[in-house]
C-alpha positions in Angstrom: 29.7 -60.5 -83.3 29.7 -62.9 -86.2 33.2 -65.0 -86.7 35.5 -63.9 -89.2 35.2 -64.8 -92.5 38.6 -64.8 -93.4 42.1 -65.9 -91.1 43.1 -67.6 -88.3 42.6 -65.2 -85.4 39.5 -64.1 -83.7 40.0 -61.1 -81.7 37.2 -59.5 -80.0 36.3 -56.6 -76.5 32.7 -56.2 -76.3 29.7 -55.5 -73.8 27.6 -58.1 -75.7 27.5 -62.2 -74.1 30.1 -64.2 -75.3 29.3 -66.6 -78.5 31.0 -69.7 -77.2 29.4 -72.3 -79.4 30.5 -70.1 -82.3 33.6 -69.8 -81.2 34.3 -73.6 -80.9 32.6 -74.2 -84.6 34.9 -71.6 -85.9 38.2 -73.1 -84.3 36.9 -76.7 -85.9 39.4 -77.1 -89.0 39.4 -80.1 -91.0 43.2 -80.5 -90.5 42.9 -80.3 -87.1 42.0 -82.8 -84.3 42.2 -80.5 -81.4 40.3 -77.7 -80.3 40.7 -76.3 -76.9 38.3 -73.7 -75.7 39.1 -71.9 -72.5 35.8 -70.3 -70.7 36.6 -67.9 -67.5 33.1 -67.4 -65.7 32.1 -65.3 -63.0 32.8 -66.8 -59.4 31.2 -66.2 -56.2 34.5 -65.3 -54.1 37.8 -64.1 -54.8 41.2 -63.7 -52.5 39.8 -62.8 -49.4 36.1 -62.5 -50.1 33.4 -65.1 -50.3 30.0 -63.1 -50.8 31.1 -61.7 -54.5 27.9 -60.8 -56.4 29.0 -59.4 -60.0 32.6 -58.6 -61.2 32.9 -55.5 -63.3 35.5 -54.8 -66.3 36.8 -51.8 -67.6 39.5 -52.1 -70.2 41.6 -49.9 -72.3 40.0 -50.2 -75.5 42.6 -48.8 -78.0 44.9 -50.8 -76.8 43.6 -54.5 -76.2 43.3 -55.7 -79.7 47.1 -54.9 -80.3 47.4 -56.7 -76.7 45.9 -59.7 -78.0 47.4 -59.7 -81.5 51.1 -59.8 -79.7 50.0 -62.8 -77.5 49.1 -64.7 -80.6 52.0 -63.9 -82.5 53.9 -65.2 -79.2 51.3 -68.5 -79.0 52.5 -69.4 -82.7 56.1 -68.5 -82.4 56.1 -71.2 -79.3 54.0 -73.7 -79.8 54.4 -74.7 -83.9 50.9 -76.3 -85.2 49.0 -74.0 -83.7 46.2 -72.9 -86.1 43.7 -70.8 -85.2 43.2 -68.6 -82.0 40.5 -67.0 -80.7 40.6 -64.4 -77.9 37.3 -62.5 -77.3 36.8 -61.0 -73.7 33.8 -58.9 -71.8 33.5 -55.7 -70.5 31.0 -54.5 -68.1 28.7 -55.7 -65.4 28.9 -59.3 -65.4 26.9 -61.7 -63.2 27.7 -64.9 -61.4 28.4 -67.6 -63.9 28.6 -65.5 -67.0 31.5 -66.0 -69.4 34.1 -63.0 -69.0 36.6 -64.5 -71.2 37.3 -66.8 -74.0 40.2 -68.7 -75.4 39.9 -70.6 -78.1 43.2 -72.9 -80.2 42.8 -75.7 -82.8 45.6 -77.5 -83.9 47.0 -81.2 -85.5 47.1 -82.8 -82.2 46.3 -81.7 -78.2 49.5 -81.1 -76.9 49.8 -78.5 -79.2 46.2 -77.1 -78.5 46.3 -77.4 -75.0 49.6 -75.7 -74.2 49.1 -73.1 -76.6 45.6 -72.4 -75.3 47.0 -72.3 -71.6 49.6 -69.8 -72.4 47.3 -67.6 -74.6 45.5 -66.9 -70.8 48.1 -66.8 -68.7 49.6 -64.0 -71.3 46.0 -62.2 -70.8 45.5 -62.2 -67.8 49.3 -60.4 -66.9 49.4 -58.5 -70.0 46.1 -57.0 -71.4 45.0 -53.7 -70.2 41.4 -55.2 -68.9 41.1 -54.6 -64.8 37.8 -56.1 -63.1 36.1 -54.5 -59.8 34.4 -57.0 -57.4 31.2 -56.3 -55.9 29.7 -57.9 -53.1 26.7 -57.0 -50.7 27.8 -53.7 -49.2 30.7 -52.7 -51.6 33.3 -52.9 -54.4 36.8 -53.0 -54.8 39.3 -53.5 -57.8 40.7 -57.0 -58.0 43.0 -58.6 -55.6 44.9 -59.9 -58.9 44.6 -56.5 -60.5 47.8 -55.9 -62.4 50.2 -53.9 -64.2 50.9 -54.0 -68.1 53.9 -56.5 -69.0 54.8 -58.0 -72.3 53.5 -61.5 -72.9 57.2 -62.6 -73.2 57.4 -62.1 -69.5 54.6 -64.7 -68.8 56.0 -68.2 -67.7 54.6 -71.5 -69.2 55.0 -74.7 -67.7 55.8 -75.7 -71.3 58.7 -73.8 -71.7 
């Protein structure tokens, strides 16, 4: 999955490992002094459970590119200097420690990045149609944070 060529946004659902060094390199612009890259790995427990093994993601294909387009249509309407955003995310098996998710925002100065980068997963993680199954020795269930489809306006930032 080679960056794109052209714009500011980096949208991406796929099976294959996440790029993150090419992700960084692509958010580096020479007007900006902050890049903040957001990496969600694979843990070994969850709410409840301590002996996870793999977590695996099933997503709604058709719609989670439009998902992540309104989130960074929200990230720039809020946070002003934001430049480009990357939001690329796995589906599949996964294994302990892999990336499942990447955020990526690069922009003037940190604040900016940082806030901007925070909301972009908050707004994922309650509004994009992408649910994850945990499997441990013995079993599997869906998520204990599994959720319903909001809008991103209905996530809450600290920066508000």
């Amino acid at each position: 999955m080679p960056a794109p060529l052209l714009g500011e946004e980096w949208f991406e659902l796929t099976a294959s490992e996440l790029p993150i060094g090419d992700i960084y390199q692509w958010a580096v612009r020479p007007d900006c002094g902050a890049v903040v890259l957001f990496s969600g790995t694979v843990r070994d427990h969850a709410d409840g459970r301590t002996d996870v093994t793999s977590l695996d993601y099933e997503a709604y294909e058709d719609a989670v590119i439009p998902a992540f387009q309104k989130i960074a249509i929200e990230a720039r309407a809020r946070f002003d200097g934001a430049r480009r955003i990357a939001i690329l995310h796995r589906t599949g098996v996964l294994s302990l420690s892999e990336s499942s998710v990447v955020v990526a925002v690069s922009s003037a100065h940190r604040p900016v990045a940082f806030d901007a980068a925070r909301f972009v997963i908050d707004a994922l993680k309650a509004s994009a149609p992408i649910w994850k199954k945990e499997i441990w020795d013995g079993g599997s269930d869906w998520g204990t944070r599994a959720h319903d489809i909001t809008s991103p306006q209905s996530v809450t930032s600290n920066t508000q």
